[in-house]
N, C-alpha and C positions, 0 to 999 in steps of 0.2 A: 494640813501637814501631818498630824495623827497620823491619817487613813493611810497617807501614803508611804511612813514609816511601819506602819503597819506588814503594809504590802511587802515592803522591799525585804521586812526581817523572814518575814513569810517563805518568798520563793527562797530567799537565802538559805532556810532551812531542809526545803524541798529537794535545794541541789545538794547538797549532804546526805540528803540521807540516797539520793538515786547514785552520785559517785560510789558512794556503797555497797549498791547492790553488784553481785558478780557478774561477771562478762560470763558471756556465753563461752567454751570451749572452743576454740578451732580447729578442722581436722586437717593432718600434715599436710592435703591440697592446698585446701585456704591458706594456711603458711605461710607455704613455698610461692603462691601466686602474689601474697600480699610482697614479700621478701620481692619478688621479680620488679613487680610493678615500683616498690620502693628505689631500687636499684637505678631504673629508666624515671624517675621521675628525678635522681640526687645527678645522674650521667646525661640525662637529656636524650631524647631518640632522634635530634637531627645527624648524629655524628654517627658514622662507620664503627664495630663496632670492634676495633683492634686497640693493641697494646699500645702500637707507636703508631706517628704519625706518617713512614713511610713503610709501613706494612699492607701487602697486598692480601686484601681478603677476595677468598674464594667463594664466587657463589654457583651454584646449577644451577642449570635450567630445562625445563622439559615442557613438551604440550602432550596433552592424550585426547586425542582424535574423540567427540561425540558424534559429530554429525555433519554432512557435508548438507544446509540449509538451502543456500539457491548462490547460481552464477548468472551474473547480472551479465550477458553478453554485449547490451549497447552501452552498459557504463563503462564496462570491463572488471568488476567488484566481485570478487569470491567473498561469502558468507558464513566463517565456520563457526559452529558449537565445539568448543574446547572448555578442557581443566589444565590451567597453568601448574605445574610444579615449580617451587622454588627450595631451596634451601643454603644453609651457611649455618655460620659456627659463631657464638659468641663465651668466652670464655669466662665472661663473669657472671655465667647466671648456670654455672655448674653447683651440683647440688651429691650429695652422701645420700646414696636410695637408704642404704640402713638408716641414719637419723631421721628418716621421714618416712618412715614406714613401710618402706617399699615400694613406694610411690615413683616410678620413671618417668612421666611425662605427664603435665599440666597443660591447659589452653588459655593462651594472653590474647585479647583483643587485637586487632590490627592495626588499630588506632592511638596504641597505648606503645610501640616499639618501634624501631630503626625498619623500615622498608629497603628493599634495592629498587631505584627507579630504571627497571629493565622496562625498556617501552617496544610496541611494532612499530621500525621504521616506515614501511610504507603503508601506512594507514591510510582507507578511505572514509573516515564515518562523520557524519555530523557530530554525535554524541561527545559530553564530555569526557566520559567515560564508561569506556567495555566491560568492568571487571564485576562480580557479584563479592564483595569484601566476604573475607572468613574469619575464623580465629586462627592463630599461629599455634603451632604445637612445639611446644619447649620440653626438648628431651635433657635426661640428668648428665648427659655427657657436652650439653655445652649447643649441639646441633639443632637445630630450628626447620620446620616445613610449614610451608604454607601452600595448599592449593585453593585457589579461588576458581569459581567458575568466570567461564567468559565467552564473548560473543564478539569474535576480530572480524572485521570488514575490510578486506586488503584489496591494492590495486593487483590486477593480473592481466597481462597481454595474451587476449583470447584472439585464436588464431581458427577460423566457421569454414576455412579453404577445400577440407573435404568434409565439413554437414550433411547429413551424420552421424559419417563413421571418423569422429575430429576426438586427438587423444591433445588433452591443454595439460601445462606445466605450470602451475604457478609456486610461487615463493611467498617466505613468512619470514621477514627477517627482525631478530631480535638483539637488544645490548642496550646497556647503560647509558641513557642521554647525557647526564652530564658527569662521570664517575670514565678517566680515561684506563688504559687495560693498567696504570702503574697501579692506581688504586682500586679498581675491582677487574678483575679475573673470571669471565663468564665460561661454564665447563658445562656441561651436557649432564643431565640428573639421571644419576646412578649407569652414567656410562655409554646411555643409548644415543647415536649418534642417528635417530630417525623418532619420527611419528609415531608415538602410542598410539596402537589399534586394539589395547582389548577392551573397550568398555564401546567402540565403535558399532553404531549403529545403520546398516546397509543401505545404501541407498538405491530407491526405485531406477532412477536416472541417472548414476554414475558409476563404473567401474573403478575402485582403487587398483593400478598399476603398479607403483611402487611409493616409497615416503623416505627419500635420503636426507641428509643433515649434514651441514658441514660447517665447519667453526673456521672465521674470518678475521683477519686483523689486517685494521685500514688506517690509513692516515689521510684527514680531510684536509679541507683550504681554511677552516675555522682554526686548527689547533696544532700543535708541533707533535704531539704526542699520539701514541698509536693508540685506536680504540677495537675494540673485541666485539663481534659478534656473531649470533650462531643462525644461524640460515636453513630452513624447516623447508623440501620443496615437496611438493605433494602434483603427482603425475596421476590423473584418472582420466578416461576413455567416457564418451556418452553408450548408454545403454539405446542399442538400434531398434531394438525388439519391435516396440510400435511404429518406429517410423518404416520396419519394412513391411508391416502390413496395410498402414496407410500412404504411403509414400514409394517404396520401392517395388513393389508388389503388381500395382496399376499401370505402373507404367511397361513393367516386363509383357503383363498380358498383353497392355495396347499396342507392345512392339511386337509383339509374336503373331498378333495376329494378321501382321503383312505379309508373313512366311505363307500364308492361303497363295498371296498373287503367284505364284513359284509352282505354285501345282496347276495353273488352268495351262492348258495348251497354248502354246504360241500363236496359233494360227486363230485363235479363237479372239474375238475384239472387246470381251468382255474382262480381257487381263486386263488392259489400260484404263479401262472405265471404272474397275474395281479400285485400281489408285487413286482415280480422279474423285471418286467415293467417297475414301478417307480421306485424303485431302479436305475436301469439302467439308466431310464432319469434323477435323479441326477445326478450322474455320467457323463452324456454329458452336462449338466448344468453346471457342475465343470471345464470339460474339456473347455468347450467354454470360460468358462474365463480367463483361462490359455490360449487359444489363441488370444482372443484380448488382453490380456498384450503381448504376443509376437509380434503380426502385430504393436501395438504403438510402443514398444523397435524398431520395424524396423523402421516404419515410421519417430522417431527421431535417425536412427543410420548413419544418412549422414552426411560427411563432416570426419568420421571415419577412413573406412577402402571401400574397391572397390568391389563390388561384383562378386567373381570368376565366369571366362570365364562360365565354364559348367551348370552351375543352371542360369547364364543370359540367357544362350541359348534354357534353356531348360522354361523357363519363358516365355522371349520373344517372342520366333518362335513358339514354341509351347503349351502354356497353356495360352497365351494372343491369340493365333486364334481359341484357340478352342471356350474360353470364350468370345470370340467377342469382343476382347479389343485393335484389332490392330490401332485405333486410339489413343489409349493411350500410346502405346507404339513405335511409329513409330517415334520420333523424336531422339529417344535412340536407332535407326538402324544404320549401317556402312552408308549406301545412303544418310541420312537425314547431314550428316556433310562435303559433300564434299563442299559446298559456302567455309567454314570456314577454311576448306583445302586450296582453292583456293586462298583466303584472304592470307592466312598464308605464303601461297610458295609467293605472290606477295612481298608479305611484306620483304623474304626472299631475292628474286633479287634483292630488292631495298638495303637491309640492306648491299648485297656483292661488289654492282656496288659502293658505295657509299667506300666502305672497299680497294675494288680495283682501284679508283682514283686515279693516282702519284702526284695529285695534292693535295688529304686529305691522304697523306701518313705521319705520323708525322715521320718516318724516316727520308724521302730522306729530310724533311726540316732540320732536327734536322744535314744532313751532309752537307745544305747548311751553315750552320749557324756557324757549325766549321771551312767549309770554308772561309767563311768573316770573323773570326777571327783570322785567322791563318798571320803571319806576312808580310807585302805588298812585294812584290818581285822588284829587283832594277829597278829602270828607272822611270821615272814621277808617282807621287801619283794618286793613286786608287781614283775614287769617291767612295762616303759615299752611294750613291744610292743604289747600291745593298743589301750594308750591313742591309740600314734602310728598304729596300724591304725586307728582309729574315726576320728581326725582326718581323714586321707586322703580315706576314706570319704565322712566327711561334705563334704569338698571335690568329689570328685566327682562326687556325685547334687547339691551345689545347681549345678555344670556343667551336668551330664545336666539338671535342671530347667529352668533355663536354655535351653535348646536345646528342651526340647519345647515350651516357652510360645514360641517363636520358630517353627517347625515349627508349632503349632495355628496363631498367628495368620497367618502366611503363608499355612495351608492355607484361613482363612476368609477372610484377602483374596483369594485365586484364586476360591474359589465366588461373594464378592460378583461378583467381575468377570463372571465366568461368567454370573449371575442376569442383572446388566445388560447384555452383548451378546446374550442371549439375548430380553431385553427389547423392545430396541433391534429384532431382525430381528423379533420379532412382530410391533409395531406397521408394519414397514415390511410386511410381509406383507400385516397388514389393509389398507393403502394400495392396495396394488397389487389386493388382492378387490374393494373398493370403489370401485376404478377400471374393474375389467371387470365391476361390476356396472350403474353407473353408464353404458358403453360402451353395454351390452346392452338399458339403458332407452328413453338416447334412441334407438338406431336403432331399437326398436318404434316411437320416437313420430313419427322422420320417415317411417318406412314408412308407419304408418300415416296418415300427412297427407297425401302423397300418393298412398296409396290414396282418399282423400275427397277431394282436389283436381282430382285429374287428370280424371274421369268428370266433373267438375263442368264443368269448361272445356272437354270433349270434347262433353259437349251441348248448351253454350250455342252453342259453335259451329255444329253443326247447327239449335239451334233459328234462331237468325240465318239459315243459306240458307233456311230453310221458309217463314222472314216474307218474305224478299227475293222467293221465287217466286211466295208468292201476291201479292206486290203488285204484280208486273209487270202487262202487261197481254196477254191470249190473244191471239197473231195468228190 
């Protein structure tokens, strides 16, 4: 009891003498923010933050255009990087710059004051939420900004009808979820009824068009009273650039180049065969793409199904030596697997000698152990030794058992694996035979076309000067 009167008088005196010591200074900042923060903790920050209770507060609103991220065409989801603008007024946390040094604006956590729950009506995002929180800036006249960063994910009806030279329209529309237009009043910050672009960052693939804004007031089927909100539409074009040298481009050559049939003479039989040409190379055009979707379906059909004995054979041995590919295929020959073989049968004697043991025979223990239970036979008492020797025993060979059921199955998960990457490179193998089979088709077939074309256009041309001369006339 002493000690701990001791104690008690102790700190007692400790805290006297630290309430003593001086508080550190505050500078008019610190203040003004503690004074704020005091205010929203005595007023609470769930409440709006007006005089009366049928006072309509004003709030802006603005977005500033970062970055147009990606448009999801098969979900229909626009992805933009914005900086929200918000602002409003609150009249009790006005401050005299002169009694505080000059001091105009301080920053309050976001966390710590009245929010406007201005939300995007048509939101696409999983997320809980889009915003990167900031601090609020408390100016000495009463007014409040906050911009947070953000990342809106909105639905938009993408219209691909002329892809693409296709200009989309989509909408951002904003307003108060539960606050109707009597109690908050949503306005356009500092007046711009459109899309901040100066801090906008150009995008490779999109043209901005224009960025109108229009402010809305609606009445739902949920409520009697009108609600407010402001409507951000944002009009941009896709950039064509690449697609008309990959896409527009090929196609004008391959259509230009029928303009040739228009110049061979009529009477010549090589106009119509010249069509029947092209034709034809459509046609192997078409087909070609039908076979590389086939060779990919092959190249991903491993780990499926095994490819039968006779088309391996007829693959392997012989349309990978013709094609000079027996380095590709020589690891997927009978010869290439005997290590693995060898491996396997080792593993195999070991797994039998170990099986064959009478010593890891869980039997013969399992009738020692019946033995040493079985009732001691008359004349002087048994030792315990044996008995406790079989117990042992028996503990551990069902260990040992234990571990080789562990040991086989581990050893048959690795071979399944085995089977299946081995699988896997087969079938990507037959891909690639079938691909320089396929190679070696068509180019006999374009050789060959123009081996028949070229003579053909070669003597209509001659025939043509022969008609030309005889129809001149003999000076």
């Amino acid at each position: 009891m002493f000690v701990y009167g001791f104690l008690t008088t102790l700190l007692f005196f400790l805290s006297l003498c630290d309430s003593k010591r001086p508080m550190p200074s505050l500078s008019y900042e610190d203040q003004l923010v503690k004074e704020i923060l005091h205010k929203y903790r005595v007023r609470g920050k769930y409440g709006r933050p007006v005089r009366r209770f049928n006072d309509t507060l004003k709030v802006a609103f603005g977005i500033q255009l970062i970055q147009i991220m990606d448009l999801n065409e098969k979900d229909q989801i626009l992805t933009l990087n914005v900086w929200d603008q918000y602002g409003w007024r609150d009249d009790d946390v006005e401050w005299n710059m002169t009694k505080y040094g000059g001091v105009d604006k301080v920053r309050i956590p976001w966390s710590k004051v009245w929010l406007p729950d201005i939300k995007l009506y048509n939101y696409a995002d999983h997320r809980l939420d889009e915003q990167r929180k900031s601090l609020c800036v408390f100016h000495h006249d009463g007014k409040i900004l906050w911009m947070p960063q953000a990342v809106y994910r909105s639905s938009c009806q993408i219209d691909v009808t002329k892809f693409p030279f296709d200009v989309q329209s989509c909408h951002l529309k904003f307003g108060s979820w539960t606050y109707n237009g009597h109690k908050i009043d949503v306005v356009f910050y500092d007046n711009k009824d459109y899309i901040d672009l100066t801090e906008y960052v150009t995008s490779n693939a999109w043209k901005i068009i224009d960025v109108p804004a229009n402010k809305n007031i609606k009445y739902y089927s949920c409520c009697p009273e009108p609600y407010v909100d402001l409507t951000f539409s944002l009009i941009f074009q896709r950039r064509a650039t690449l697609y008309n040298y990959i896409l527009i481009l090929p196609c004008v050559l391959l259509t230009s180049i029928t303009l040739i049939l228009f110049w061979i003479p009529p009477e010549s039989p090589a106009k119509m065969q010249l069509g029947i040409y092209y034709c034809l190379n459509m046609v192997i055009i078409t087909m070609s793409s039908f076979l590389n979707v086939l060779v990919v379906n092959l190249a991903a059909y491993g780990q499926r199904a095994n490819l039968p004995a006779p088309a391996k054979s007829v693959l392997f041995d012989v349309c990978a030596k013709v094609l000079l590919m027996n380095d590709l295929v020589r690891p997927f020959k009978p010869d290439s697997s005997k290590p693995a073989t060898i491996v396997k049968d080792k593993l195999g004697e070991i797994d039998n000698k170990w099986s064959d043991d009478p010593m890891a025979s869980t039997e013969v223990l399992v009738h020692l152990q019946k033995d040493s239970n079985l009732a001691p036979p008359p004349g002087p008492p048994v030792d315990n030794t044996l008995r406790q020797s079989t117990g042992l025993l028996v503990a551990i060979d069902t260990k040992l058992s234990d571990l080789r059921d562990f040991i086989q199955g581990h050893k048959q998960r690795l071979s399944d694996k085995d089977k299946r990457e081995r699988l896997v490179k087969e079938w990507k193998a037959i891909a690639l035979i079938l691909d320089r089979i396929f190679f070696v088709i068509y180019f006999g077939i374009i050789v060959a076309s123009l081996a028949v074309i070229i003579p053909i256009i070669t003597f209509s041309g001659q025939y043509t000067n022969t008609k030309l001369a005889e129809a001149l006339p003999h000076t």
